[in-house]
C-alpha positions as CSV (number, residue, x, y, z in Angstrom):
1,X,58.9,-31.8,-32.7
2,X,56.2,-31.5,-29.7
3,X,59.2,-31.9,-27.2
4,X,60.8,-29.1,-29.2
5,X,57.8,-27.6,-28.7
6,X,56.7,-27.6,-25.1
7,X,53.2,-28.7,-26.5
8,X,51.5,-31.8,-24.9
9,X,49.3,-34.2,-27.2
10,X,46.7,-37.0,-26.5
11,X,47.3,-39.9,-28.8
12,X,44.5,-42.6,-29.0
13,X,46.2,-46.0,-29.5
14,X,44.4,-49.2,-30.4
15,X,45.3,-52.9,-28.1
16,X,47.0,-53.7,-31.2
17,X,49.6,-50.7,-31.6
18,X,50.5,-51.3,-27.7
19,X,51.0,-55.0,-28.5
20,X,53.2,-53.6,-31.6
21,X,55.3,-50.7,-30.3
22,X,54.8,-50.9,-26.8
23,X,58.2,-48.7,-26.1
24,X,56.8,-46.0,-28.2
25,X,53.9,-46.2,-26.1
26,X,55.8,-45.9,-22.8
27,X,58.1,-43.2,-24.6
28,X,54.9,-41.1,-25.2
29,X,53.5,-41.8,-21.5
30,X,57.0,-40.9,-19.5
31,X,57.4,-37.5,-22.6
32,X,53.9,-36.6,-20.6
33,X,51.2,-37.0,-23.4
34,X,48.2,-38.6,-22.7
35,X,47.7,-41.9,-23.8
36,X,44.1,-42.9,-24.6
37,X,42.0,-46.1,-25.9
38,X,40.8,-46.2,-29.4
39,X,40.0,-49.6,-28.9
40,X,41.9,-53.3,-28.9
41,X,41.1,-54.1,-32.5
42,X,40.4,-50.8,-34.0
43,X,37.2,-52.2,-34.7
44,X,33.7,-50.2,-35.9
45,X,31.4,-49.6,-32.7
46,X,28.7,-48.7,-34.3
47,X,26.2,-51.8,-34.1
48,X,28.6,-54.0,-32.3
49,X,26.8,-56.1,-29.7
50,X,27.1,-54.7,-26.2
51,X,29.4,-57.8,-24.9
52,X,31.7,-57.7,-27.9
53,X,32.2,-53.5,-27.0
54,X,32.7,-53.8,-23.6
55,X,35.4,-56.4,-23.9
56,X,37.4,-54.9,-26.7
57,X,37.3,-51.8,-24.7
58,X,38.9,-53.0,-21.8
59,X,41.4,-55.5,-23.3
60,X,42.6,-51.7,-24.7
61,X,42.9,-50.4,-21.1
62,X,44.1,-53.3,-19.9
63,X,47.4,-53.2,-22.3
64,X,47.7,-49.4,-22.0
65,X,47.3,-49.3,-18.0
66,X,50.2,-51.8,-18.2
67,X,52.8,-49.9,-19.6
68,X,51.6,-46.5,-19.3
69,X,50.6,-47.1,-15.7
70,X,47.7,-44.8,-15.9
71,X,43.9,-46.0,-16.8
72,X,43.0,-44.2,-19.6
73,X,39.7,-41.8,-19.4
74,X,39.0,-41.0,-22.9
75,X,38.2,-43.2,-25.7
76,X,37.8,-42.5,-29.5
77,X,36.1,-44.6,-32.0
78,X,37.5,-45.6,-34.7
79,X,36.3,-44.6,-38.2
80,X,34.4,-41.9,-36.3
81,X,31.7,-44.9,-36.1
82,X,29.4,-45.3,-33.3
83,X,26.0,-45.3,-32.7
84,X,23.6,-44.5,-29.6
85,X,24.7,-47.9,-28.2
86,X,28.1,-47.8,-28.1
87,X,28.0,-44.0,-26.7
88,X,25.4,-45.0,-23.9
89,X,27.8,-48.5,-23.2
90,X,31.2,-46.3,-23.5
91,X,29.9,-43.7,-21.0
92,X,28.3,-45.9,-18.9
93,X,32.3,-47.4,-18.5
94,X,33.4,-44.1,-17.5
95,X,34.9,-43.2,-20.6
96,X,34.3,-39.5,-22.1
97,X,33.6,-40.4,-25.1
98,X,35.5,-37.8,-28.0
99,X,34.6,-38.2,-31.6
């Protein structure tokens, strides 16, 4: 329907999904949507311990750089749930953080 379309979409996939459907996730990258990280285990940020956060977040990049070929630059938490913490660690990664 969005190639139908013409319309462009962002879809924030989890480490998991990759591992899971990993051609869908090279079929969205190659259609030209924007493939982003909503973390490895679709886990809940908020309180999470700094190390735990940081390494979740780039297993995600990690799996979606490999078969989207792109480093992603936006990252959604799951649940909606985050805190100070994980905001301050995410952008302090780079990431712009959407909620």
């Amino acid at each position: 329907m969005l190639s139908e379309n013409g319309v462009k979409a962002t879809f924030f996939v989890t480490g998991e999904f990759c591992d899971a459907h990993a051609d869908a996730v090279r079929k969205m990258s190659s259609a030209g949507h924007s493939v982003q990280n909503g973390s490895d285990k679709n886990i809940h940020a908020a309180g999470m311990n700094v190390n735990d956060l940081i390494s979740d977040t780039n297993e995600a990049a990690k799996k979606i750089k490999t078969l989207t070929g792109k480093a992603p630059e936006f990252y959604r938490t799951s649940y909606g749930d985050y805190d100070d913490m994980a905001l301050t660690t995410l952008e302090g990664m780079g990431y712009r953080v959407m909620l």
